[in-house]
N, CA, C and O atoms as a Maestro MAE file, in Angstrom:
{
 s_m_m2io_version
 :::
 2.0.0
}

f_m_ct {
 s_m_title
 :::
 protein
 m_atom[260] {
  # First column is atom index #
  i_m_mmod_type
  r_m_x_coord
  r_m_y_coord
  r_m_z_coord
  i_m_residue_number
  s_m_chain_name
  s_m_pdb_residue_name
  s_m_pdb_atom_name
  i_m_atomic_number
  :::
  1 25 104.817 107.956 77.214 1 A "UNK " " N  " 7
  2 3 105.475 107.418 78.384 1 A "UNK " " CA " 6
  3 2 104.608 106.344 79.012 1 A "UNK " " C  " 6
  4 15 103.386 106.381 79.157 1 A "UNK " " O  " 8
  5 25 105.497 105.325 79.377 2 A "UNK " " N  " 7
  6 3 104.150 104.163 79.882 2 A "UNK " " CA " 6
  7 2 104.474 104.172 81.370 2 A "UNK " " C  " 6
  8 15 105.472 104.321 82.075 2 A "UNK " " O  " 8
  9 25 102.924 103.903 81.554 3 A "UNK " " N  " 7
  10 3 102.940 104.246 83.359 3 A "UNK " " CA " 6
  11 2 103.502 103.179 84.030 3 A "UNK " " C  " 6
  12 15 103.615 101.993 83.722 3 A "UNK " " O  " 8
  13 25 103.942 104.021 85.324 4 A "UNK " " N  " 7
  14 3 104.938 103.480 86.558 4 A "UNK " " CA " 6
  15 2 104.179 102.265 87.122 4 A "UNK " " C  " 6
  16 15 103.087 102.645 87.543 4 A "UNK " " O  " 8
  17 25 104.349 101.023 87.275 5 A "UNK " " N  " 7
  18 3 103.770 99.837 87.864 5 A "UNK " " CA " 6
  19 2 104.302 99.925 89.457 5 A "UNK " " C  " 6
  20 15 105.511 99.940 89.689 5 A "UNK " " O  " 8
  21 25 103.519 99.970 90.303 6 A "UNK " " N  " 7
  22 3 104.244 99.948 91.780 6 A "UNK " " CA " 6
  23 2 103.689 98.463 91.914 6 A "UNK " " C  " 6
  24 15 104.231 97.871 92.848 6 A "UNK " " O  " 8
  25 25 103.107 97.997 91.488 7 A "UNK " " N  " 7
  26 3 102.604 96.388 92.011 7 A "UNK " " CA " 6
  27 2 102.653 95.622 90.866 7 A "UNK " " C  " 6
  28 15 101.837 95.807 89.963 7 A "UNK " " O  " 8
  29 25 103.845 94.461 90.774 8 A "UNK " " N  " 7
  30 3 104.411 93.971 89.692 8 A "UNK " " CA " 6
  31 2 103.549 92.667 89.318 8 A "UNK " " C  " 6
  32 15 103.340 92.378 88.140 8 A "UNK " " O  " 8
  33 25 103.058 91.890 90.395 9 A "UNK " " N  " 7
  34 3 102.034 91.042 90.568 9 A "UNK " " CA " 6
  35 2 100.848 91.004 90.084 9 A "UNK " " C  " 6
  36 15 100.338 90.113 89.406 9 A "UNK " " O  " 8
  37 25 100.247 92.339 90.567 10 A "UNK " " N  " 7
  38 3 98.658 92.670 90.351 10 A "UNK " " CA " 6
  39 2 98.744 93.701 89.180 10 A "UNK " " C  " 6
  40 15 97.640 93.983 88.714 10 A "UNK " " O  " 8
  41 25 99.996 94.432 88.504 11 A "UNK " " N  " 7
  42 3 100.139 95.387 87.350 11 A "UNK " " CA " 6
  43 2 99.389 96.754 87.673 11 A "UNK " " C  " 6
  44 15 98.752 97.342 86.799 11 A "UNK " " O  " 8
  45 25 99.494 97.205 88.917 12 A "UNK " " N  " 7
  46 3 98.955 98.527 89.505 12 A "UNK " " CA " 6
  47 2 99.314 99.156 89.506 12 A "UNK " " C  " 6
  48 15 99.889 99.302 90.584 12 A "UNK " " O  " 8
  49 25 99.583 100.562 88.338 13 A "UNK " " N  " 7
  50 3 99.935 101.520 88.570 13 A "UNK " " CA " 6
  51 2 99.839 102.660 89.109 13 A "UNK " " C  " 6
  52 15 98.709 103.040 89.419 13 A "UNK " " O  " 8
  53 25 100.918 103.467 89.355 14 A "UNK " " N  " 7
  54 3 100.601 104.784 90.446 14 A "UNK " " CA " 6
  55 2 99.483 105.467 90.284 14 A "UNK " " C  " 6
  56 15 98.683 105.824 91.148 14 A "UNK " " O  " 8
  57 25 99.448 105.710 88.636 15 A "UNK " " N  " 7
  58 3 98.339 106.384 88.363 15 A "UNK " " CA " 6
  59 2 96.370 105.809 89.046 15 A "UNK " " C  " 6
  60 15 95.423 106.515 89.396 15 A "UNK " " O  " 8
  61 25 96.527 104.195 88.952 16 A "UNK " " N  " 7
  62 3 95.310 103.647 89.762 16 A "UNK " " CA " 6
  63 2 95.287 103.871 91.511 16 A "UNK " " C  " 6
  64 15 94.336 104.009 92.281 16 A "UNK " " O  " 8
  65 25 96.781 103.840 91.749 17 A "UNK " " N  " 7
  66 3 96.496 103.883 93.316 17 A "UNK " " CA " 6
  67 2 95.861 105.402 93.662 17 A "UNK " " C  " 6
  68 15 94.910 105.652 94.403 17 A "UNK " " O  " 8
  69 25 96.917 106.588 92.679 18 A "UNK " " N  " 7
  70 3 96.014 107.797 92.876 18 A "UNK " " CA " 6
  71 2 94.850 107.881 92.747 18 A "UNK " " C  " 6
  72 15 94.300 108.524 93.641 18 A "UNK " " O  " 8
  73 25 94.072 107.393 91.801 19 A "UNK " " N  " 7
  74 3 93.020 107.374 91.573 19 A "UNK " " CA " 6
  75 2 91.985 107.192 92.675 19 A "UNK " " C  " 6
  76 15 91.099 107.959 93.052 19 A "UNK " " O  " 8
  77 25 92.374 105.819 93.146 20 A "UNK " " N  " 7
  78 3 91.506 104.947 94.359 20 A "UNK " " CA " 6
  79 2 91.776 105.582 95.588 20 A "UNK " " C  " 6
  80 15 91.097 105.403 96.599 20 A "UNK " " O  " 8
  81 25 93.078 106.564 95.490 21 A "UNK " " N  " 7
  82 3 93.157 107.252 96.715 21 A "UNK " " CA " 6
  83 2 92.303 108.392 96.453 21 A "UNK " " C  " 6
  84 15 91.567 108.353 97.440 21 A "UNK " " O  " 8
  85 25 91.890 109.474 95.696 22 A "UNK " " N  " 7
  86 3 91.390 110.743 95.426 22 A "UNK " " CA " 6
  87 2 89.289 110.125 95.236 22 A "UNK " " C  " 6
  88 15 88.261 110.802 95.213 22 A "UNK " " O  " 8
  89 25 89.513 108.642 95.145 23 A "UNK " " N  " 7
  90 3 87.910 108.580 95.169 23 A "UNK " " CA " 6
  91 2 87.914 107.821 96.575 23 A "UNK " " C  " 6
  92 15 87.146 106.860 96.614 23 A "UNK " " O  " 8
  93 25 88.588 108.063 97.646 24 A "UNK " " N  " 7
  94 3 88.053 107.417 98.969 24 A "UNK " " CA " 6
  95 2 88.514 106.335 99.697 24 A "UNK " " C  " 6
  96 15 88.052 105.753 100.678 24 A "UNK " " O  " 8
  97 25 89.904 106.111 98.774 25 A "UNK " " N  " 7
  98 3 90.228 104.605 99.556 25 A "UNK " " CA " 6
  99 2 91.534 105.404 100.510 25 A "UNK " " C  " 6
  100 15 92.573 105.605 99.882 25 A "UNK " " O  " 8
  101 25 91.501 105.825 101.900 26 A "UNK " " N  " 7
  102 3 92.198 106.384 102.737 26 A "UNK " " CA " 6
  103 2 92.691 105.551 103.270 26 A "UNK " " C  " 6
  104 15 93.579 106.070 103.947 26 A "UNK " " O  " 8
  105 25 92.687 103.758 103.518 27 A "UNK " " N  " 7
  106 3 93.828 103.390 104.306 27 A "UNK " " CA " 6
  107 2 94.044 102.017 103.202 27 A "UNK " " C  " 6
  108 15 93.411 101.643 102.214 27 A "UNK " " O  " 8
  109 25 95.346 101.462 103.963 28 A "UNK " " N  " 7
  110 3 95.509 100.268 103.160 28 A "UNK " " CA " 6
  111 2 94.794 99.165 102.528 28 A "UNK " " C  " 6
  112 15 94.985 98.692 101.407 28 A "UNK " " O  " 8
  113 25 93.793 98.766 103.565 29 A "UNK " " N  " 7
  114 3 92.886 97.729 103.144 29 A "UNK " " CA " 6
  115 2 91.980 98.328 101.928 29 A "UNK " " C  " 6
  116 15 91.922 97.677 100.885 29 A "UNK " " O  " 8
  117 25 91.261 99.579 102.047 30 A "UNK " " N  " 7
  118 3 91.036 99.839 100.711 30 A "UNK " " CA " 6
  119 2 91.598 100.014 99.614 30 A "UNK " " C  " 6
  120 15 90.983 99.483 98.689 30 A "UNK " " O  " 8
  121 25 92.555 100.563 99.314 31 A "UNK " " N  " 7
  122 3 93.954 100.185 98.766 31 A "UNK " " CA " 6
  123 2 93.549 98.832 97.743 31 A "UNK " " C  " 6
  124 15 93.151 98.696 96.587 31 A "UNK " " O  " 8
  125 25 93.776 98.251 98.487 32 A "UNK " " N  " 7
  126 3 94.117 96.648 98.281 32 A "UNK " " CA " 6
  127 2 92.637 96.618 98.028 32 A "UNK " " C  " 6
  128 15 92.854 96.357 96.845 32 A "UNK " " O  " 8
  129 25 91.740 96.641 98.067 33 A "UNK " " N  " 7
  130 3 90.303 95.741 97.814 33 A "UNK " " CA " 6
  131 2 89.713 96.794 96.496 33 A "UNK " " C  " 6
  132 15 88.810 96.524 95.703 33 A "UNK " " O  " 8
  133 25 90.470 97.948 96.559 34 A "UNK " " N  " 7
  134 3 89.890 98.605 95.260 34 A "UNK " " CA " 6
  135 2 91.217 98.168 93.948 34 A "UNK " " C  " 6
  136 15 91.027 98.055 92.737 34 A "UNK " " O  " 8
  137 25 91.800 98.091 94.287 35 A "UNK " " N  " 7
  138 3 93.427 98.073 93.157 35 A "UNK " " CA " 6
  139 2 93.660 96.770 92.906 35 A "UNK " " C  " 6
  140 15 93.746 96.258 91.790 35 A "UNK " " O  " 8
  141 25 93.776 96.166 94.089 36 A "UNK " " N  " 7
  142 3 94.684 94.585 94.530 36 A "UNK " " CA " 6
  143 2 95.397 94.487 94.462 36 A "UNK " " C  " 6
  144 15 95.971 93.403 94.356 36 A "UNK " " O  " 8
  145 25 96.152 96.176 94.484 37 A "UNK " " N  " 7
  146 3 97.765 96.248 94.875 37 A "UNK " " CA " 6
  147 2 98.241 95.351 96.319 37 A "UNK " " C  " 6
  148 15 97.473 95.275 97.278 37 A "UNK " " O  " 8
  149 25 99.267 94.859 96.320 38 A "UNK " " N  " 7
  150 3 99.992 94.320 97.672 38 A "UNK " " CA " 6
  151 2 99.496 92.969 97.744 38 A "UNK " " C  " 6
  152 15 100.059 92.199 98.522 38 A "UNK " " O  " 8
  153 25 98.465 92.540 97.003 39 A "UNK " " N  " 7
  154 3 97.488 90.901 97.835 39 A "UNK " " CA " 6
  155 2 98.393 90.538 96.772 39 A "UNK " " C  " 6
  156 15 97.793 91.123 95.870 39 A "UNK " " O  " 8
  157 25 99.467 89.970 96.151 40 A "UNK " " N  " 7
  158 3 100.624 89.150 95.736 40 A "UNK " " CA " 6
  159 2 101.345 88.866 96.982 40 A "UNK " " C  " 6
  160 15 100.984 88.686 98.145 40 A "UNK " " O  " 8
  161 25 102.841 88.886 96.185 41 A "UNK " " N  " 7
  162 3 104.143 88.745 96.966 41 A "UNK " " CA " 6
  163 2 104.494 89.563 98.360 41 A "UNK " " C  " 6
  164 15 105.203 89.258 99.319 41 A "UNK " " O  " 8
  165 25 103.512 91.000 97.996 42 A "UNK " " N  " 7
  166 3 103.648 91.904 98.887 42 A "UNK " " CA " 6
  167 2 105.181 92.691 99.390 42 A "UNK " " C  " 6
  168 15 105.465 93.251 100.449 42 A "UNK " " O  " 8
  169 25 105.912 92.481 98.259 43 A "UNK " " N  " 7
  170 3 106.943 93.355 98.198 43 A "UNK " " CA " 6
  171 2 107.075 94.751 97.760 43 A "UNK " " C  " 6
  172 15 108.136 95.359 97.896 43 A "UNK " " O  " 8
  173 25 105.437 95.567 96.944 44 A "UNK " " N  " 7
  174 3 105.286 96.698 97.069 44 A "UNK " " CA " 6
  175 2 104.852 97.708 98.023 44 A "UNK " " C  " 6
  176 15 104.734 98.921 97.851 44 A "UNK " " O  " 8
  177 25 104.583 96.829 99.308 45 A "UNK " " N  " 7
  178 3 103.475 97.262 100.253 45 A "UNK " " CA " 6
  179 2 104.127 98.152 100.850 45 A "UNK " " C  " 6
  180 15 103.333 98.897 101.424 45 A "UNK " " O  " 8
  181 25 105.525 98.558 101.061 46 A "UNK " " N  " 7
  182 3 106.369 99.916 101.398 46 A "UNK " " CA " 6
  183 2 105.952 100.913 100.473 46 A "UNK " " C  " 6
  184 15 105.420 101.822 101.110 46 A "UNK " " O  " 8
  185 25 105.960 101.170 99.116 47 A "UNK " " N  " 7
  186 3 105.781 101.930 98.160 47 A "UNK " " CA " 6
  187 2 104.062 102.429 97.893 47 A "UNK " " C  " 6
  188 15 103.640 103.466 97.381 47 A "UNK " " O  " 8
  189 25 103.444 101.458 98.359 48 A "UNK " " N  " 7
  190 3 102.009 101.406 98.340 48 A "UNK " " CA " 6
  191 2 101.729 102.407 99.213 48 A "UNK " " C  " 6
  192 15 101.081 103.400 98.885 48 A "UNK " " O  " 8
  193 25 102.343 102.149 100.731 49 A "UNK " " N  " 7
  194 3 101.886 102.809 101.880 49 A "UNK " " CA " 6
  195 2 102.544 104.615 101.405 49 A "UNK " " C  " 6
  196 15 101.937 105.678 101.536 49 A "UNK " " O  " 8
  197 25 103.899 104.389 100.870 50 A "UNK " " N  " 7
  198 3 103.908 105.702 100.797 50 A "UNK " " CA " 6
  199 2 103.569 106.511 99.967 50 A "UNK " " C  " 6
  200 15 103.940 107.654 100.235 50 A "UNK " " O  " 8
  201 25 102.857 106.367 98.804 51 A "UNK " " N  " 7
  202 3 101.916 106.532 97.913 51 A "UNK " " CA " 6
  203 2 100.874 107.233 98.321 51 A "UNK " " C  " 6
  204 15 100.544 108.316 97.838 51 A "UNK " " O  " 8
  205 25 100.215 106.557 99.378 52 A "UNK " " N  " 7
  206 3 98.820 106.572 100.124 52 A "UNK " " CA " 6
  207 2 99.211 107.615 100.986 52 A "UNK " " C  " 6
  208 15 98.268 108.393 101.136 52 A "UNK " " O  " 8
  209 25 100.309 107.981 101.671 53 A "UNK " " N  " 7
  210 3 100.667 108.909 102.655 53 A "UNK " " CA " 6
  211 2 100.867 110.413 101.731 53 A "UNK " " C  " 6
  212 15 100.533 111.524 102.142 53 A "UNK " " O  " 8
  213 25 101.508 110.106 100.373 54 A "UNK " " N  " 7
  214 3 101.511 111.017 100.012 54 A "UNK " " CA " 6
  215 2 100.464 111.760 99.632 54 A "UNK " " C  " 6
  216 15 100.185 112.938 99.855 54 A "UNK " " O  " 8
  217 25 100.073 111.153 99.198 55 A "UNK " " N  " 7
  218 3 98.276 111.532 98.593 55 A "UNK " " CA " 6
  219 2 97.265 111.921 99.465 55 A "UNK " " C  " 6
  220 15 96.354 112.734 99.307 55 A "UNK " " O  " 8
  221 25 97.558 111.233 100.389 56 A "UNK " " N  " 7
  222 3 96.399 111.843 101.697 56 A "UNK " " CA " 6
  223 2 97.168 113.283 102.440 56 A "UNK " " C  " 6
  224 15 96.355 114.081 102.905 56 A "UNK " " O  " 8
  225 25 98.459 113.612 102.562 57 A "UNK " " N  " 7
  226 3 98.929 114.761 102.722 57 A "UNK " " CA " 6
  227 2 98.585 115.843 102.005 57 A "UNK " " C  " 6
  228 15 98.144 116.945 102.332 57 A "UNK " " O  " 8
  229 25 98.903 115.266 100.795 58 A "UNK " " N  " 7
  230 3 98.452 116.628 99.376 58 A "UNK " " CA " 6
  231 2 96.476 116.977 99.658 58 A "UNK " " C  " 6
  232 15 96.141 118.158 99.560 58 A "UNK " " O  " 8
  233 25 95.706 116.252 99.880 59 A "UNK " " N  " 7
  234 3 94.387 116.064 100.025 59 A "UNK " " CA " 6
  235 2 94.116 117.000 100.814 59 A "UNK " " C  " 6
  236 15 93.374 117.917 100.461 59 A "UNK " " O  " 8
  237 25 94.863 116.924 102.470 60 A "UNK " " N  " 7
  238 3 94.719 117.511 103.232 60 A "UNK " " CA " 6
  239 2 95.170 119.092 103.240 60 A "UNK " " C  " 6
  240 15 94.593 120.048 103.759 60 A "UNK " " O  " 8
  241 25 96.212 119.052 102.605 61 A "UNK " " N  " 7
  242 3 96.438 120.731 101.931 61 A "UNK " " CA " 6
  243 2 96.048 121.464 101.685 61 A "UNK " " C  " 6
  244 15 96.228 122.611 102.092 61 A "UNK " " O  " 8
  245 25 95.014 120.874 100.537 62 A "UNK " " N  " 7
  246 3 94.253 121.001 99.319 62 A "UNK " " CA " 6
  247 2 93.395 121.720 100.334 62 A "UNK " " C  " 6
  248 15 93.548 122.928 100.515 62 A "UNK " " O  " 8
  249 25 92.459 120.987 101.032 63 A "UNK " " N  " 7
  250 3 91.650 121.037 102.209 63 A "UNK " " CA " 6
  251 2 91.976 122.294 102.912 63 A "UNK " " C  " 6
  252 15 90.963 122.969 103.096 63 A "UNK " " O  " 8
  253 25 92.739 122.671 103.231 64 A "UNK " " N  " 7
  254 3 93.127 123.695 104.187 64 A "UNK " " CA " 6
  255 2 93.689 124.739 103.415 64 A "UNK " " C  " 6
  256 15 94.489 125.447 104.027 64 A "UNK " " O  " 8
  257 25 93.493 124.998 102.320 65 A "UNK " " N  " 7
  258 3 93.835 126.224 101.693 65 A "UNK " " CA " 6
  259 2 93.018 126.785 101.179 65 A "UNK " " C  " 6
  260 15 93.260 127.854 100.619 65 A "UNK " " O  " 8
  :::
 }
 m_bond[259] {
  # First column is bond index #
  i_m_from
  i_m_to
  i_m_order
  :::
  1 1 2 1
  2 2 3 1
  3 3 4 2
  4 3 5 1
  5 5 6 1
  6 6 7 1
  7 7 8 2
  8 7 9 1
  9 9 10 1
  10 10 11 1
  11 11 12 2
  12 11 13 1
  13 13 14 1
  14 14 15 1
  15 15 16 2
  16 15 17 1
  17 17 18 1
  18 18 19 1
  19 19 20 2
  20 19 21 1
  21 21 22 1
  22 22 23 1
  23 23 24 2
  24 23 25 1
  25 25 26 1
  26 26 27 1
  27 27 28 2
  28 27 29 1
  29 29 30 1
  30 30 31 1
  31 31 32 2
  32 31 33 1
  33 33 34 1
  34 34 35 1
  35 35 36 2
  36 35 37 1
  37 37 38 1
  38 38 39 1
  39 39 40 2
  40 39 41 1
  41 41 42 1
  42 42 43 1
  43 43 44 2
  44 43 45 1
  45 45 46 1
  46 46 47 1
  47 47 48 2
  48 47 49 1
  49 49 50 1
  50 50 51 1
  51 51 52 2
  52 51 53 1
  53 53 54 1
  54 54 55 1
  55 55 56 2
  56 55 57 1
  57 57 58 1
  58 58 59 1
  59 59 60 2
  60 59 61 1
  61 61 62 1
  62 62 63 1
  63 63 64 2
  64 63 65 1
  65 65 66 1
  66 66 67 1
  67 67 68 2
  68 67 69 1
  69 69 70 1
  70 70 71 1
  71 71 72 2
  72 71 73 1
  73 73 74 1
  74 74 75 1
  75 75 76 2
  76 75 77 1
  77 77 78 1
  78 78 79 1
  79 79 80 2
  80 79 81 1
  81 81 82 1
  82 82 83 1
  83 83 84 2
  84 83 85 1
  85 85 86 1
  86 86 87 1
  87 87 88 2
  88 87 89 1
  89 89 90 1
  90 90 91 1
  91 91 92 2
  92 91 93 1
  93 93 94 1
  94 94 95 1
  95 95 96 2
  96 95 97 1
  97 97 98 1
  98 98 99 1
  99 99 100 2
  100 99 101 1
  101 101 102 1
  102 102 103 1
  103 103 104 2
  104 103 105 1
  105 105 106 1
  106 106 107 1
  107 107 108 2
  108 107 109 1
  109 109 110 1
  110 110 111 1
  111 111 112 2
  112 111 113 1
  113 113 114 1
  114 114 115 1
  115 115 116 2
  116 115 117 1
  117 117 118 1
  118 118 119 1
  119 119 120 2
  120 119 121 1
  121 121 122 1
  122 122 123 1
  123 123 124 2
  124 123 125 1
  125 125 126 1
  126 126 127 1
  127 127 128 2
  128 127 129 1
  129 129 130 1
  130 130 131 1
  131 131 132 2
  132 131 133 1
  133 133 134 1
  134 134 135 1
  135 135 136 2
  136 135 137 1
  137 137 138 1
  138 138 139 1
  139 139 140 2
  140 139 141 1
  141 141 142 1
  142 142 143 1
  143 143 144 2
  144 143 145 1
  145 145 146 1
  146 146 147 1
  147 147 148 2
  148 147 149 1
  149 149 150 1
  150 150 151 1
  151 151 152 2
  152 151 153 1
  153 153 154 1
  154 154 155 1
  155 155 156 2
  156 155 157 1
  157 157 158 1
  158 158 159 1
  159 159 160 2
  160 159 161 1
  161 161 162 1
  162 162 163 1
  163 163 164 2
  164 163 165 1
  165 165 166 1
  166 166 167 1
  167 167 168 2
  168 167 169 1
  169 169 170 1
  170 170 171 1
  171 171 172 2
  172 171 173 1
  173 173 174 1
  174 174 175 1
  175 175 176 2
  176 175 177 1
  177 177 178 1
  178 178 179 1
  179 179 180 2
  180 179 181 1
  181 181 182 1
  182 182 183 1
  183 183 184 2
  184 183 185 1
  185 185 186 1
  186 186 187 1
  187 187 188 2
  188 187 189 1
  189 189 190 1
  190 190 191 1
  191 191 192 2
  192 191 193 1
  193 193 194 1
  194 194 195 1
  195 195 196 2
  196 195 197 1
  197 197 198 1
  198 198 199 1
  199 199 200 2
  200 199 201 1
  201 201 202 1
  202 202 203 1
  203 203 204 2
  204 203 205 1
  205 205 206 1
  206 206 207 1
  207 207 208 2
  208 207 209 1
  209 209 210 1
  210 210 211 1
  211 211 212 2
  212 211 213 1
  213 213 214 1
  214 214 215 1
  215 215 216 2
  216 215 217 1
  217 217 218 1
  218 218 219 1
  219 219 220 2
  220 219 221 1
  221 221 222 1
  222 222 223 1
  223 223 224 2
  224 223 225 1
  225 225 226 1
  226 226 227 1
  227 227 228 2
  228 227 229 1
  229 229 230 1
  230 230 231 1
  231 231 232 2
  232 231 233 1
  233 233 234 1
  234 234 235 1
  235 235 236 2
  236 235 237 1
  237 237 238 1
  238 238 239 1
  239 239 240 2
  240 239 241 1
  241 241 242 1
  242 242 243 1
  243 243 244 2
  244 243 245 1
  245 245 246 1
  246 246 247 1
  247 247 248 2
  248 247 249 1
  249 249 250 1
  250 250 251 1
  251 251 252 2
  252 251 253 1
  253 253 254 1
  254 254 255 1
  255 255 256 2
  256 255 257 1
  257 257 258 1
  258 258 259 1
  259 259 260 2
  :::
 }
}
C-alpha cells in the first residue's frame, strides 16, 4: 500500500507528520520546519492541523493511562 500524501507540494506523508509529531514537533511551525508540510500552496494546512491534533490527543492518553 503506498502511503497517504497530506502535502501534495512538499510530498509529506501522514506517516512523516506522525513521526515529527511523536519526536516533538507539538505545534504547527514545527510541523512545517521539520516536514515542510504546508510552506507550498498551503491547501493542506486544515489536514495538517488535524493530524497534529490528533496525535497530540492520542499522546496525551497514552500519558494518562
Amino acid at each position: 500500500m503506498r502511503p497517504k500524501r497530506v502535502c501534495l507540494c512538499r510530498m509529506v506523508t501522514e506517516r512523516e507528520l506522525v513521526d515529527a509529531i511523536h519526536a516533538g514537533a507539538n505545534n504547527l511551525e514545527l510541523i512545517r520546519e521539520k516536514t515542510n508540510a504546508s510552506t507550498g500552496c498551503g491547501t493542506c494546512i486544515g489536514l495538517v492541523s488535524r493530524i497534529l491534533q490528533r496525535e497530540l490527543n492520542d499522546l496525551s492518553k497514552r500519558k494518562t493511562e
